[in-house]
N, C-alpha and C positions, 0 to 999 in steps of 0.2 A: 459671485463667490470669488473669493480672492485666490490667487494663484500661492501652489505653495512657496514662491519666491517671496511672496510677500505676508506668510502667516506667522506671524509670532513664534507660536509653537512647532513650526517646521526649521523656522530660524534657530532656534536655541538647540532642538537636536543636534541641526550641521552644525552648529559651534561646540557643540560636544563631543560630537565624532571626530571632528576637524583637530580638536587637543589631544583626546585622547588616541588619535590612530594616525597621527601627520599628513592627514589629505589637506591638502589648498583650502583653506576655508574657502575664498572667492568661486574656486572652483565646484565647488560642493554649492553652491547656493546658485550658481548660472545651471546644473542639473536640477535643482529643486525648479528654478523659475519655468524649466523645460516641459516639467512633468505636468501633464494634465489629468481633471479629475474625471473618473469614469464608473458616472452613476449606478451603470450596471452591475458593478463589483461590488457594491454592498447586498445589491439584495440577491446577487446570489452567494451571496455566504450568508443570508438570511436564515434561518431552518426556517419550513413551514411551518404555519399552525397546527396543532394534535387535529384540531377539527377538518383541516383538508388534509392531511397527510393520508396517503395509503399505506397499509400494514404492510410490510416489504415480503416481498416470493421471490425466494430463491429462485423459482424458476422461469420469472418472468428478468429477474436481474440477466441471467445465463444468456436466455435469448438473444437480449439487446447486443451482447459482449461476442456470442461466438455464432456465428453463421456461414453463409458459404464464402462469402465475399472476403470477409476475414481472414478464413482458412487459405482461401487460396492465394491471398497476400503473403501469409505466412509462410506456406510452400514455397513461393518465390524470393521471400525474403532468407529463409534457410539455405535454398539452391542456391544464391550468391554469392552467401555468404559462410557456406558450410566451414571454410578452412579455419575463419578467428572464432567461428563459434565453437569449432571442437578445441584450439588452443584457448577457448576461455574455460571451458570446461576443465582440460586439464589443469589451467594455472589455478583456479580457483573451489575448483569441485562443485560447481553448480552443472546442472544439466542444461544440454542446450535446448533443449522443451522448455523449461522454465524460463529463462531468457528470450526464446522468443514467443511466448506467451506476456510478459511484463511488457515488451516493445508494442506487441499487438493490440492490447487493452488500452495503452497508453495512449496509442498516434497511428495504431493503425498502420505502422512500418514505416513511420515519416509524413503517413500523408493529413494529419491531424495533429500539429503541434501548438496551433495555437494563433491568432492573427492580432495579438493586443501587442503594446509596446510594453515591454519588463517592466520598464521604468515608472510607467503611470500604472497598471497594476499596483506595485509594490508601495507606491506614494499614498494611494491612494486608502490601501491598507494598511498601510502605517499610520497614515493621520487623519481618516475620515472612516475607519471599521464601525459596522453598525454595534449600537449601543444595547440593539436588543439580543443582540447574541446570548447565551447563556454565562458564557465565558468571556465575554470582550476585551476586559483589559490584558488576558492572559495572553490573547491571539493577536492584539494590537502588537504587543511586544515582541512577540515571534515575527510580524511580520516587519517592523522597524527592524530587527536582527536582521533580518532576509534585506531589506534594502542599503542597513550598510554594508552587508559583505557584497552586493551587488554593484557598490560604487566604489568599493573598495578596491576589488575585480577590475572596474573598470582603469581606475585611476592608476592602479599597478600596472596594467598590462595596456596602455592608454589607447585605449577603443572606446567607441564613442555608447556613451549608454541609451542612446534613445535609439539603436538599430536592433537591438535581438527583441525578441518576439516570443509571445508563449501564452501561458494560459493566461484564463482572468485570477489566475492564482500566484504568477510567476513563475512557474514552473517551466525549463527551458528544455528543448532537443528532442531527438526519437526517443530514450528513456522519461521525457518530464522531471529533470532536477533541480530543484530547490537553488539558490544561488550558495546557500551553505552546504549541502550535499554536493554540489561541484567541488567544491573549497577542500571536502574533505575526502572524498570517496571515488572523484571521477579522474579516471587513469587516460594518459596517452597511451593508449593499447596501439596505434600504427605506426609507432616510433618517428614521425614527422616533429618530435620536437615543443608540441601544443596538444592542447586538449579541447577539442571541438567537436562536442555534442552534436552538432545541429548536421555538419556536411559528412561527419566523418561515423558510418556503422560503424567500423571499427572499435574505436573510442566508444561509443556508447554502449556498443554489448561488451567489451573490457571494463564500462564502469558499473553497468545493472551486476554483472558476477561478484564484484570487487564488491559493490555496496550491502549485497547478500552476505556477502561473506564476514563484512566487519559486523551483519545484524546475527549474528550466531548460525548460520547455514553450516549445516552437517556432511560432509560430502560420504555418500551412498548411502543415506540413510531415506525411508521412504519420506513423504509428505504427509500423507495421511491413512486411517485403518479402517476399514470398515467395524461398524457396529456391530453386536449382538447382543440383546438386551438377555437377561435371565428371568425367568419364568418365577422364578423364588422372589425376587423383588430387585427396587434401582433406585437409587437416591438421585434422583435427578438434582434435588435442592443442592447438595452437594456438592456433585462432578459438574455443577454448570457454576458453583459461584465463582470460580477464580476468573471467569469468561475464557477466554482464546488463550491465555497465558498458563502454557503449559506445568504443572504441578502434581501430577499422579503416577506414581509408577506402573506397568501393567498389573501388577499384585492389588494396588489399590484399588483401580479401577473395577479391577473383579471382585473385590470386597465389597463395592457400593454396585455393583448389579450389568460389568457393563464390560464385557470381554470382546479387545482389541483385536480383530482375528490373524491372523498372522504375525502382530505382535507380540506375544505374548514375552518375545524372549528381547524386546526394545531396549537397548540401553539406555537410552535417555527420559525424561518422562514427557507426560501425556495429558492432553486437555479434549475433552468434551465437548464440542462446538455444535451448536443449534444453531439451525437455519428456518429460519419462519419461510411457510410458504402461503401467504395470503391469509384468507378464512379455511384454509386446510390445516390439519394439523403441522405440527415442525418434521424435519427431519434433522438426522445427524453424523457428524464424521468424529473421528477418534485424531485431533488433528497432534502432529509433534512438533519439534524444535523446530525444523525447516516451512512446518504450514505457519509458526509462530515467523520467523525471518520472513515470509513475503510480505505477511500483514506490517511490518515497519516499514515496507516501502508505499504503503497504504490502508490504516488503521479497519481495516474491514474483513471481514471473514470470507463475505462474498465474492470481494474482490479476489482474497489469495485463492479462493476454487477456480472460480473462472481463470485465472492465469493458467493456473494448474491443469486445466480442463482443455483451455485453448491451446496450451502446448502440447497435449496427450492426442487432440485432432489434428493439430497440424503435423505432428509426427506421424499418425495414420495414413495421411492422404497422401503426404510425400513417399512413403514407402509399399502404398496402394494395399495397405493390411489392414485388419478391423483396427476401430477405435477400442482402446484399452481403459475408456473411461469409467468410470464405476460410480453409479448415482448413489448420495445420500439417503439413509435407511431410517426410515419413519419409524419412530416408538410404536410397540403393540399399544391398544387399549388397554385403559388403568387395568382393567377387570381382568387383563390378562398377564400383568405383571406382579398380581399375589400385593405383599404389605411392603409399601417403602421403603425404601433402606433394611429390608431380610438380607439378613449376613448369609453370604455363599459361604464360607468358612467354616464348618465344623465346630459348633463351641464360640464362635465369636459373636462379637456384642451386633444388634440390631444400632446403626446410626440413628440418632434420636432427630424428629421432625425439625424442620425451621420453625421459629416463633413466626407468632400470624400477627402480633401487634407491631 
């Protein structure tokens, strides 16, 4: 296989990037010739097959993500660093439960960041992304973005690109940031001057708050509400099609059968999120704007609980109190939820089914 120093279509890139953003073209092509291909990286951005896939359970996600070993990283990772985590909190209005929940899922407090070179990651998914992705040429091109601003990084601040290290995604530091997400979101939180995810806590719980905050994070507004389904009926078809992107007010949500509890008086609105648990039925959360901001730090719903979850444990155990976690509330049975979409409302219209074609 030919090296990307010598592909064609890795060439013409760097002479596009090279015009268009004044890096050294020669320069730019001695990093291409550097870069090695790492087979592994396609096929784990491969999806599986429907046929092997397993139905995802929220509760066996949970497991993997928060345990004792976690927790107790957590607790020590907080006792450290208790003082930038309450000044991130106040700069930014994120909780320091959720930031060290984000850090913990991520790397595990540092100790999981990643052992591949950026550089061949990012090469490698720029110009060798599997074909059979769903989406490939969309995600080709996100990741060619992600490797010029990687070299772009480099060439600006002249550090050499084949030494950082991270996922087989590229994803760099205790937060896991994207080489564009550094670019844009990651702050020198310990005033040294530099922004250095990888040695520097500081810096990276100043840029996880920072990066919440540019994704709409609400400061003191909850994360998410517990269910209550209504006995009169629940449009599920409904309050689940916008997915995780928040769009209901509490008024709506009680229209289509599904009262936010403690919400009721939310200023912001409200999404519906199901969590498949295997061959068990789903359950579900009443998630807001802020369960809506963690998922942009990781398109997943799972993901934003588990942060959620692992920061709500590791604040229990540091302060030796119960955990304050509150598990997702499984739909009654149809037969106990009356006609789909029955208006709670007095006089208001029944929501009319989904088409089945």
């Amino acid at each position: 296989m030919l090296s990307y120093g010598q592909r064609a279509d890795a060439q013409s890139w760097a002479q596009e990037v090279s015009q268009r953003l004044g890096i050294d073209l020669d320069w730019l092509q001695q990093q291409l010739a550097r870069a090695r291909f790492l087979p592994q990286v396609p096929r784990l951005m491969t999806p599986a097959p429907k046929a092997t896939s397993t139905a995802p359970d929220w509760g066996s996600y949970r497991s993997r993500l928060i345990d004792a070993t976690r927790i107790r990283a957590g607790v020590r990772f907080w006792d450290q660093h208790a003082d930038t985590l309450a000044r991130a909190e106040a700069t930014y209005g994120v909780p320091a439960s959720v930031i060290v929940g984000i850090i913990g899922v991520e790397t595990l407090y540092g100790q999981q960041m990643g052992k591949l070179r950026v550089l061949d990651s990012l090469s490698t998914l720029a110009f060798d992304f599997p074909s059979a992705h769903p989406r490939a040429a969309q995600r080709q091109a996100y990741f060619r973005g992600e490797l010029e601003q990687f070299l772009l990084t480099a060439w600006r601040e002249r550090r050499d690109p084949t030494e950082p290290r991270g996922s087989y995604a590229g994803a760099m530091g205790l937060g896991q940031f994207m080489p564009s997400s550094i670019e844009k979101w990651a702050v020198d939180f310990d005033g040294d001057g530099r922004v250095d995810l990888f040695h520097s806590a500081q810096d990276a719980i100043g840029s996880v708050a920072n990066y919440l905050r540019a994704h709409g994070w609400q400061a003191g507004q909850p994360v998410w509400y517990a269910p209550m389904f209504s006995s009169l009926g629940v449009d599920l078809a409904t309050l689940l099609a916008p997915d995780i992107l928040p769009t209901f007010s509490a008024a709506d949500m009680v229209h289509h059968g599904v009262i936010p509890q403690g919400g009721m008086q939310h200023p912001g609105l409200l999404a519906l999120v199901e969590l498949k648990n295997g061959n068990n039925p789903p359950s579900y959360i009443v998630g807001t704007q802020n369960f809506y901001a963690i998922t942009r730090y990781n398109w997943s719903s799972y993901y934003a609980l588990a942060v959620y979850d692992l920061g709500q444990e590791v604040a229990a155990a540091r302060t030796g109190t119960a955990s304050a976690t509150v598990q997702p509330v499984p739909a009654p049975p149809p037969e106990e939820l009356g006609t789909a979409g029955a208006a709670l409302q007095e006089g208001a219209p029944a929501a009319e089914p989904a088409p089945t074609y």
